[in-house]
Every structure is written in structure tokens, then in C-alpha cells.
N, C-alpha and C positions, 0 to 999 in steps of 0.2 A: 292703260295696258296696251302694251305692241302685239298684235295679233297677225302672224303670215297664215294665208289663206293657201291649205296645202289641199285643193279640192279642185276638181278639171271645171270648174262653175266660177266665174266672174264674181268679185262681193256685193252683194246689192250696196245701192246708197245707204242705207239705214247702218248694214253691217261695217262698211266703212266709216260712217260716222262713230261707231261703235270703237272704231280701235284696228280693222282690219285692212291689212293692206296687200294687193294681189303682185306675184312673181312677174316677171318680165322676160320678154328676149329668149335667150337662152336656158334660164330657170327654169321659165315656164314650158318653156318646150323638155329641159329634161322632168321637170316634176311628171308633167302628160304621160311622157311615153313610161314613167315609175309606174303609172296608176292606170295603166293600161296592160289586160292580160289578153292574151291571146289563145294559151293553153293551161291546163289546170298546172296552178304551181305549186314546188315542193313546198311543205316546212320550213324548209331552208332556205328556198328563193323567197318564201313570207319574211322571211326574219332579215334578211338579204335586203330587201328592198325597205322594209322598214326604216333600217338603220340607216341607209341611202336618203331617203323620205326626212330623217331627223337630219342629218350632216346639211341636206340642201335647205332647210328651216332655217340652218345657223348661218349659212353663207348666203344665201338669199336676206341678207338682214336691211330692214326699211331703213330710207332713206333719214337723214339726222338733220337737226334745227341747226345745225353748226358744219363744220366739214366732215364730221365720223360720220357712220351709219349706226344706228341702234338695234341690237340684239333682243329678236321678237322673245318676249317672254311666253306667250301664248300662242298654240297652233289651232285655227280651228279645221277638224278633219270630217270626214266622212266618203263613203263608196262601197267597194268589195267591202263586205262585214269580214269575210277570214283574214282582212287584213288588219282590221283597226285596233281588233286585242296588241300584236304585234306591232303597230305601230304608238298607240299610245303607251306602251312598255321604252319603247326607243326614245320617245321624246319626254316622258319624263326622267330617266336615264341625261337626258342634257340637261335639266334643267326645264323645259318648254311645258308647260300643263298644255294635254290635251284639251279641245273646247269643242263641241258639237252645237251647231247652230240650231236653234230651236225654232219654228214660224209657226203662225198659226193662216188656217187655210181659211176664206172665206170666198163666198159663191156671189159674181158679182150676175147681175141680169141686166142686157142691154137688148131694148125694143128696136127691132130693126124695120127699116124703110116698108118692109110687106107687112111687119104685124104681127111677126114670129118675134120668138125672144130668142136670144143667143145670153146662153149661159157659160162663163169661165171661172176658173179656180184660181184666185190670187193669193198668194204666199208671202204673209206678212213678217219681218222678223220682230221676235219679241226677245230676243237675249239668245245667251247662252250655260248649254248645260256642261258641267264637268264633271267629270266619272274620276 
């Protein structure tokens, strides 16, 4: 499965290994500024950017084992929630199943130099869900 990562977050290794492959250059800088809101937007600018958000999935398309490029079948998304209804409308509309990364969180503990422990949240990927 060809999986474009329509998300302002880099694909982890694992999701990469998975199938996912991240925008570039100019892509990525216009996917950013799609997924970027500044003021509350209309309906219309949801639906608007949606369909924007699906078009740049299709031309954004991963690099091929040959001279073509290949056509992601699968997007995985996530962010603004009033946008993801609308968006995963638009991209199954092309063709592209939406895909929502799934991880599981675990707490690691590291003893530090004084004797304290420092505790982080690591974010594991286990797959992906589809709605």
C-alpha cells in the first residue's frame, strides 16, 4: 500500500516502513500552510481546503521503481477534527482511503546522574485505523 502523509508531523520509521512516504519541497510547504488555520474557517473554506488537501495527495505522488511516480492509494491524516470529516469525504471522492495512524503510548523511566528519574511518553506505531 502507497500511503502519502498529509499530516505537518514527519512519518516515523516504523510508519515509513509501513508504506508511508512524506511531501517535499514545495508540497510540503503548500500541504503546511492547507493545515494551518489562523481564523475560525468557513464550511466552505473546510470543504475548500479539503478538496485542495485531496488534489495535492494526487500530485504529490511517491516516487516509482521505474521512471513513473505512483499514485498513493492511501492518505494517512489527522489535526483540526472540523476538518477530517471533510477531508476524508474529498479523498475518498479520488479514490485515496483515508488512514489515521494508531500508536500506542508507553512511559519510559530513565535514572538520572542525581537519582531522580525522568519520566517520557513514547509513541509507538501499531498500524492504522480506517473510518
Amino acid at each position: 500500500m502507497v500511503i502519502v502523509n498529509l499530516t505537518q508531523h514527519p512519518a516515523s520509521p516504523e510508519q515509513l516502513a509501513a508504506g508511508v512516504y512524506d511531501l517535499a519541497g514545495e508540497e510540503l510547504a503548500l500541504l503546511k500552510g492547507l493545515l494551518t488555520f489562523d481564523e475560525i474557517p468557513s464550511k466552505e473554506e473546510i470543504e475548500a481546503m479539503a478538496a485542495d488537501l485531496a488534489e495535492l495527495a494526487m500530485l504529490g505522488a511517491a516516487p516509482g521503481d521505474d521512471d513513473g511516480n505512483v499514485i498513493p492509494t492511501a492518505a494517512m491524516i489527522g489535526g483540526a477534527p472540523f476538518l477530517m470529516g471533510a477531508l476524508e469525504r474529498a479523498l475518498t471522492a479520488c479514490a485515496v482511503r483515508p488512514l489515521y495512524a494508531f500508536s500506542r503510548r508507553e512511559s519510559v523511566e530513565e535514572v538520572q546522574p542525581d537519582g531522580s528519574v525522568r519520566k517520557t511518553a513514547v509513541f509507538l506505531h501499531q498500524g492504522f485505523v480506517e473510518v
